[in-house]
TIKE-517052 format. One record per residue (C-alpha): residue number from 1; x, y, z; residue in one letter. Coordinates in steps of 0.02 Angstrom, whole numbers, m for minus. Each point is the difference from the previous one (the first is absolute). Example, Ala and Ser with C-alpha at 12.3 -4.5 7.8 and 13.67 -1.06 7.14 Angstrom:
2
   num       px       py       pz   residu
     1      615     m225      390        A
     2       69      172      m33        S
REM end
This chain:
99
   num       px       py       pz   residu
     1     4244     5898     4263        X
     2       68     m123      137        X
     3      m74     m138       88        X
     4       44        6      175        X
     5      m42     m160      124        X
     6       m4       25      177        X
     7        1     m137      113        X
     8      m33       82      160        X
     9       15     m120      166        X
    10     m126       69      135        X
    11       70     m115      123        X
    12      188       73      m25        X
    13      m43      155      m82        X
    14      133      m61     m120        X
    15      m21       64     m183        X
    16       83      m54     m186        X
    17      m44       57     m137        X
    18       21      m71     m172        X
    19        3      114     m156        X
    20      m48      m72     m173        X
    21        8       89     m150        X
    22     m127     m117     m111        X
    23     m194      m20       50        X
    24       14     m202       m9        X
    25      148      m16      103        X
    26      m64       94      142        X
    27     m173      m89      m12        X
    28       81     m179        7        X
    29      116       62      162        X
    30     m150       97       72        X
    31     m102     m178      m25        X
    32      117     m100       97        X
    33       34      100      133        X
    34     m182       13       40        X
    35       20     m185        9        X
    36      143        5       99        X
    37     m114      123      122        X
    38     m161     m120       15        X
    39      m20      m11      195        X
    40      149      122       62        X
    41        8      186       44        X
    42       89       54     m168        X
    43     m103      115      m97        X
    44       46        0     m178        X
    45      m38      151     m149        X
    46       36       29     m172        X
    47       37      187      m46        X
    48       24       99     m129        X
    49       99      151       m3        X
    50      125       98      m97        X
    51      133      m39      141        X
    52        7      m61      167        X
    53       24      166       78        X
    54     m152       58      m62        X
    55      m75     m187       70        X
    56       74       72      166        X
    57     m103      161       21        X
    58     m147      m99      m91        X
    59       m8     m133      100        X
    60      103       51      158        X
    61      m92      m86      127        X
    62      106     m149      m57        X
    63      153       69       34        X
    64      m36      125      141        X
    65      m72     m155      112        X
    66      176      m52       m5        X
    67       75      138       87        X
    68     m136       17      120        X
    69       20     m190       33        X
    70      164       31       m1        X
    71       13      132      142        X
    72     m147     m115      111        X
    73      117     m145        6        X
    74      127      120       72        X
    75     m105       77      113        X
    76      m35     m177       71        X
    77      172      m59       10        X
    78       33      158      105        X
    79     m143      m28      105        X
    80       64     m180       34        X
    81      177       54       37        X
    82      m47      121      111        X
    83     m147     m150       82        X
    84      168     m121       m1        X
    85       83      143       90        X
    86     m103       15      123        X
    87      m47     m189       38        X
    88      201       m9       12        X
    89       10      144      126        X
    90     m116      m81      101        X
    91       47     m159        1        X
    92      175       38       47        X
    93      m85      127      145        X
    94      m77     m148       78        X
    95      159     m116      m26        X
    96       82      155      105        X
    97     m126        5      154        X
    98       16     m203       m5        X
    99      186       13       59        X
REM end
């Protein structure tokens, strides 16, 4: 078995994980990571699993939160394109009636 750490970012929805193949090693990374974490959005988990794809449909909500946060941030950059577009459009309508 493999020892999987996630360090998942709530904030970013940025994810690494770090695979260990002995118990210790993965305890004393898991330990200061949590330290690392005290006081931010980063949620961080020690796994086990026979391989990370299995850790994937396991544990998916890790990874899955990616895409979906993924996709949001798109959707918002559209939405303030098209809320830039229009502002500009305006704008340059009432620059128009002004001459």
């Amino acid at each position: 078995m493999k020892h999987f750490l996630i360090d998942y970012d709530r904030s970013s929805g940025e994810v690494t994980v770090q695979t260990f193949e002995r118990m210790d090693d993965a305890i004393r990374a898991y330990t200061s990571s949590e330290l690392e974490a005290l006081g931010t959005m980063r949620e961080v988990v020690l796994l086990g699993s026979e391989s990370e794809d299995d850790l994937r449909e396991t544990h998916a909500r890790y990874f899955l939160e990616i895409a979906e946060a993924f996709e949001r941030a798109v959707g918002r950059d559209r939405e303030l394109s098209r809320g830039f577009d229009r502002a500009l459009s305006d704008y340059r309508e009432q620059l128009a009636g002004q001459v």
